[in-house]
N, C-alpha and C positions, 0 to 999 in steps of 0.2 A: 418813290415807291407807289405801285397801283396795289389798291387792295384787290381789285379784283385779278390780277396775272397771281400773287399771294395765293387767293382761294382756288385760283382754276390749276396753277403747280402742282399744289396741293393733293388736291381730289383727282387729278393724273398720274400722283406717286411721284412726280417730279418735286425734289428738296427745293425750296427756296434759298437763297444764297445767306448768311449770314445779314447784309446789310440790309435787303430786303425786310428780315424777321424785326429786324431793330427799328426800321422802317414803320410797320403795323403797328409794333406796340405804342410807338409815340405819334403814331394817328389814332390809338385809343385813347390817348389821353387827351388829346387835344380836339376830338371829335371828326376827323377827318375821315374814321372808319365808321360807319354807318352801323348801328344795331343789329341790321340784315346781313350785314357782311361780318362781323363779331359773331353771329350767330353759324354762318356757314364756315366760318375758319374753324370755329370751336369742332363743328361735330367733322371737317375734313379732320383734323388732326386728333381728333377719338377715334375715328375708321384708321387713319395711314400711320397716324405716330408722326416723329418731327425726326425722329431720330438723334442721338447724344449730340451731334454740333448744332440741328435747328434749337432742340433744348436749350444750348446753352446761350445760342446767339438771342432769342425769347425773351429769355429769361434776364440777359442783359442788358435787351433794350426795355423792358419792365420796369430793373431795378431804377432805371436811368431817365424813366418818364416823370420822376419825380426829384425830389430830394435826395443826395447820397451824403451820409455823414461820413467827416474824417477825423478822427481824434490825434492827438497828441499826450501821451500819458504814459505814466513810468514802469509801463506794462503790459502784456499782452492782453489783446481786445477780442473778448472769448464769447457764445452765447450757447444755448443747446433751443433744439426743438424739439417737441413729442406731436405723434400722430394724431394723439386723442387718443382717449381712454376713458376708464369710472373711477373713481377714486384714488387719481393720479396729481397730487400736487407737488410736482417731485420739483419743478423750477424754484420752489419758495425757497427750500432747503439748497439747493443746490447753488443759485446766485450769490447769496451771502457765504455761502463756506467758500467757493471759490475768491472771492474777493477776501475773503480773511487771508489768504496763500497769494495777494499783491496780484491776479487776476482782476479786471475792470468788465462786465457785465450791460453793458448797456443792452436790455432785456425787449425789443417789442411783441410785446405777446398780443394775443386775443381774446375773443368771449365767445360762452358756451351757445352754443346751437346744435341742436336735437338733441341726442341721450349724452353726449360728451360735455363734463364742465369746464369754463373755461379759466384758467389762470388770474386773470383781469377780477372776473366776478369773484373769488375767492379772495385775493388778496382784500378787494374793498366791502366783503363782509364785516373789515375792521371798521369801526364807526371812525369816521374824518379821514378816511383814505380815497384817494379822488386820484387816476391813474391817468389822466385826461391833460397833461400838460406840456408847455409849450419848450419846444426845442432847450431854452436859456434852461430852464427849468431842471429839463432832461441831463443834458451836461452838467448842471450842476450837483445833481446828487451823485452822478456816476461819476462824476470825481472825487468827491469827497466821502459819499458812501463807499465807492467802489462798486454796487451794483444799482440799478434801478428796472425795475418792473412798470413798463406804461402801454398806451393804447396808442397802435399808429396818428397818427395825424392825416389830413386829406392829402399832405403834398407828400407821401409816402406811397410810393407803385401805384399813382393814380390809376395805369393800365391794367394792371393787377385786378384791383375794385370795378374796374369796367368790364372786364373779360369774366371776372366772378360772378357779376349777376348776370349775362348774357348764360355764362353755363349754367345756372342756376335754373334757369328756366328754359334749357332748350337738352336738359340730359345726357350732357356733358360733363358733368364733374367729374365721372371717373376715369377719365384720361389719367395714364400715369404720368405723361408729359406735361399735362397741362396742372397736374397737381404740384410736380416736382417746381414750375415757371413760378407757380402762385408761391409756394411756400417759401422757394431760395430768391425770389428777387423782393421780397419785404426782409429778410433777413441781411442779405446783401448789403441791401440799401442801409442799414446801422452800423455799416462801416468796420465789419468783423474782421476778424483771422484767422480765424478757425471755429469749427462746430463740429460741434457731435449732435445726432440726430437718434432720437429712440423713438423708433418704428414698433410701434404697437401690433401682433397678433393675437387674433383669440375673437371671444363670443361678444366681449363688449366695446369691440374696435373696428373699424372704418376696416382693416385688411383684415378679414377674417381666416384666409388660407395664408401656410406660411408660402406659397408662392408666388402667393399676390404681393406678398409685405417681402418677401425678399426682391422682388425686383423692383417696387419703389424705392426701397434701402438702396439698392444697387445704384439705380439711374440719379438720386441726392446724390452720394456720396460723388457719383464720376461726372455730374453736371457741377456741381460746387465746384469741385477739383477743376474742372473745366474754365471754370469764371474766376479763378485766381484766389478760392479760399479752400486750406487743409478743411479735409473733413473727414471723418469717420462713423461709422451708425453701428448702434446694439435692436439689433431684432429681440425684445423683449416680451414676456406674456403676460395678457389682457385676457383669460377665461376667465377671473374672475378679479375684483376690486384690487387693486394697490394698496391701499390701503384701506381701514375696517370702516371707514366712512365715504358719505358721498350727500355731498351738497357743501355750501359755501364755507359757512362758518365751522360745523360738524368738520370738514377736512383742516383748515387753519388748527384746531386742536391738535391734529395728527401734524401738524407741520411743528407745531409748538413740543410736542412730546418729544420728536425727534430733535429737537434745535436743544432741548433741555439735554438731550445725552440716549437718548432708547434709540439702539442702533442695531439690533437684535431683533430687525423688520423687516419685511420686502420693502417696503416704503423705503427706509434706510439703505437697503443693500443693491437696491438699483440705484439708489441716489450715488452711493459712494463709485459705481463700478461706472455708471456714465462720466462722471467727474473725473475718475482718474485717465479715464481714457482720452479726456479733453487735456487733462494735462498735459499728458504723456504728445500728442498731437502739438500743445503750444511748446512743445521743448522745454516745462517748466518741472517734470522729472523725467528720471533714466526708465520708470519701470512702472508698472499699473498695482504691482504690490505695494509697493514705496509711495507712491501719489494717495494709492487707499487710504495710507498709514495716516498720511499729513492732514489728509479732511476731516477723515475720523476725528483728528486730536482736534481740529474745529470743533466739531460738537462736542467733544468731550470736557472741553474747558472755556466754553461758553463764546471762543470769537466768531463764530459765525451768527448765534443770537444774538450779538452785540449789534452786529452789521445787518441786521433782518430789523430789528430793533430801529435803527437809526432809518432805513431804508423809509420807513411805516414812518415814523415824525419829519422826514421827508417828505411824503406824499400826503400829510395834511393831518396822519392820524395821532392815538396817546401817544405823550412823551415816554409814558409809564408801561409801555406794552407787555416788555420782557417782563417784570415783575409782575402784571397784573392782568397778565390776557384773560382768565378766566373771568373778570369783574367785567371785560369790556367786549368782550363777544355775545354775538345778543344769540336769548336760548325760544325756542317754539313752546308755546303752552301745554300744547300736547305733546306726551309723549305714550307709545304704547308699546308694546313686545310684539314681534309677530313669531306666534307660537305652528313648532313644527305638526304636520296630520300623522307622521308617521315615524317607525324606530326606525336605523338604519347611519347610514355614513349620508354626507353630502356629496353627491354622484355628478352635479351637474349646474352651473351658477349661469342664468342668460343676462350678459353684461349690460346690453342695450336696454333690458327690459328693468332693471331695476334701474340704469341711466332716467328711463322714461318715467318710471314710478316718482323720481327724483322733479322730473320734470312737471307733472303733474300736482306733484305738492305747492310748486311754486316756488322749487328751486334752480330751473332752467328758464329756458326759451323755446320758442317753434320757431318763433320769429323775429328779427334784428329787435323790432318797438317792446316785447313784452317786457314787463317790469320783473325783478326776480326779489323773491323770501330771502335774504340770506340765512335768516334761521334756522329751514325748512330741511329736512334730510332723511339719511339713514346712519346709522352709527351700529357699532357693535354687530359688525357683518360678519357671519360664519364664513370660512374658509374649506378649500374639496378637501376632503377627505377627513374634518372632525367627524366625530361619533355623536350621533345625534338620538335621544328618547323623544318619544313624544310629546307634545307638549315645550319642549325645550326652545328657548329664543333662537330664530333664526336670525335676527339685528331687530334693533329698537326705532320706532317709525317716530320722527320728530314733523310735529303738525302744525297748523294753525288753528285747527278746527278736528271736532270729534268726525263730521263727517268724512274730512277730507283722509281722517286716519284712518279711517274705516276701508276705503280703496287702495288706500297703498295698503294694507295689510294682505289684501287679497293680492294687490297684483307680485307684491314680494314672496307670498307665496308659492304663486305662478311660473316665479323665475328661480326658484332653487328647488331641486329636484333631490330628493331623497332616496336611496338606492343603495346598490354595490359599491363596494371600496373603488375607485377610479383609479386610474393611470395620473399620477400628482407632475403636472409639467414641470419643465425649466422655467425658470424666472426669467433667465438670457438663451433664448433661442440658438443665436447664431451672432455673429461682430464681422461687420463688413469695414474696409477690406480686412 
């Protein structure tokens, strides 16, 4: 492989051949491709595309630049991914009730950067929960838990992490191919059999048209399907939070309410309809009504909190979780209301903007180094279309400081619009295929 015949294909509209593509990615890993040529492949393949076979051939040789786990276990090896959202911790619920139904979960997730939280930073809101461990580790709890939630390791899509910060900084990320490469060759690489992918649209998500977010839906699902794993995607709606919270800890309450049995949520009812849909994909039911049935009866009779439970004394934190989350969740000093200026319905929620407010308090990131509040949040988030008076709580701003509560209260504000009765979306857009 030349990287440069690679770049100059490329930028001629000419595919490079599969072996080729497999070619590059593991001269990213190994340094054989140059910064300057990472940088010119990236923005050729933003302008031309790769097309579904360079995709998937990519995206193979990604998964492959690294580690690829292979399991043996008395069941099938499932995982899901989300696009990003605000108040989306829908994998917490979702890993443990799956594995309650003899599903195996070996989870690699990530951490939040810009207005999106991440999975990672949420779960280790729990004090002694440390998401950061090493393979033997990993397998061992996803055996015996049956799921586990952790943070790549370096020998995971090394090429991935290379070709990520070269896009990073040469404004490329939004390639659809090159998002679909990065996302399906770390997922790959854990060794799955199937995924379901919830494709986030709306105000506080990465694909804000639903025709941007159905053709990323599209090109996952038929590159996965491509690379030798089922997969299927729920185009789901981010106008406004998933759940009534948004920051680390504030959302693990909303993951604990639902694992207690409150299943009469959108938080809930995407969790259940992604899940059954992943069943239904692993051959583990006939039907997405029948699969609903079965997870629901997880939360309802506590085996999926058992197995969240165990996951958490696994990964370092209390043994006492399930009984005692609310004593070991840590809470922000301040707390204040942020009071509505006018009467009316809630017309309009900017998902990003209260992401950022979130951010701001020092429950995000801008950048990989920042340190994060798990404290720090919003809770008690109105939803479109309550009836709002003035003065009435639009969510409750959880702080560190009076000053820092003083800004978010403005900028939450800023980001929920008070108005005409709205057009109230679909929770599930669309289900590809």
């Amino acid at each position: 492989m030349e990287a440069r015949t690679v770049i100059a294909d490329l930028r001629a509209g000419r595919m490079p051949d599969g072996d080729a593509l497999r070619g590059f990615a593991a001269g990213l890993a190994d340094g054989r491709v140059s910064d300057a040529q990472a940088g010119a492949f990236a923005m050729a393949a933003c302008l031309y595309g790769l097309g579904e076979a360079g995709c998937v051939a990519l995206t193979l040789g990604m998964r492959d630049s690294g580690d690829v786990l292979s399991w043996d276990l008395p069941g099938p090896v499932v995982d899901k991914h989300s696009t990003g959202g605000v108040g989306d911790p829908v994998s917490l619920i979702l890993a443990p009730a799956l594995a309650a139904l003899g599903c195996y979960v070996p989870m690699i997730s990530g951490r939040g950067l810009g207005h999106s939280g991440g999975t990672l930073d949420k779960l280790e809101a729990i004090p002694g929960v440390g998401c950061a461990v090493d393979e033997t580790r990993f397998r061992a709890i996803t055996g015996d838990v049956g799921c586990a939630i952790v943070s790549a390791t370096g020998r995971i899509a090394p090429a991935d992490k290379r070709l990520y910060a070269v896009r990073d900084v040469t404004a490329t990320v939004d390639s659809i191919d090159l998002i679909t490469a990065s996302i399906l060759s770390k997922k790959l690489a854990g060794g799955i059999g199937a995924l379901v992918l919830d494709v986030k649209v709306g105000s506080g998500a990465f694909m804000a048209s639903p025709k941007a977010a159905r053709e990323l839906a599209r090109r996952l699902v038929d590159v996965a399907t491509g690379a030798g794993c089922a997969a299927t995607a729920l185009i789901t709606d981010m106008n406004q939070p998933l759940a009534p919270a948004l920051g680390n800890a504030l959302e693990i309450r909303e993951v604990m309410r639902v694992l207690e049995g409150a299943q009469d949520t959108p938080l809930a009812r995407i969790t259940l309809a992604l899940g059954a849909a992943l069943l239904v994909l692993a051959g583990q039911a006939d039907d997405e009504d029948a699969a609903k049935a079965r997870l629901a009866a997880t939360l309802a009779d506590g085996r999926a909190l058992e197995r969240f439970a165990r996951m958490v004394a696994g990964l370092g934190g209390p043994v006492d979780f399930a009984a005692r989350w609310r004593d070991h969740l840590p809470a922000a000093p301040v707390q204040r209301a942020v009071p509505a200026a006018d009467n009316g319905y809630v017309a309009d929620i900017d998902g990003v903007a209260l992401g950022m407010a979130v951010v701001r308090l020092g429950g995000g990131r801008l950048v990989e180094t920042d340190a994060i509040n798990p404290a720090v949040g919003l809770s008690n988030v109105v939803r479109l279309g309550d009836t709002i008076r003035k003065g009435d709580p639009l969510a409750i701003v959880h702080a560190a400081d009076d000053a820092a509560a003083d800004r978010a209260v403005v900028s939450v504000q800023a980001a929920i619009t008070i108005g005409a009765m709205p057009t109230l979306p679909s929770l599930i857009h669309e289900r590809l295929p």
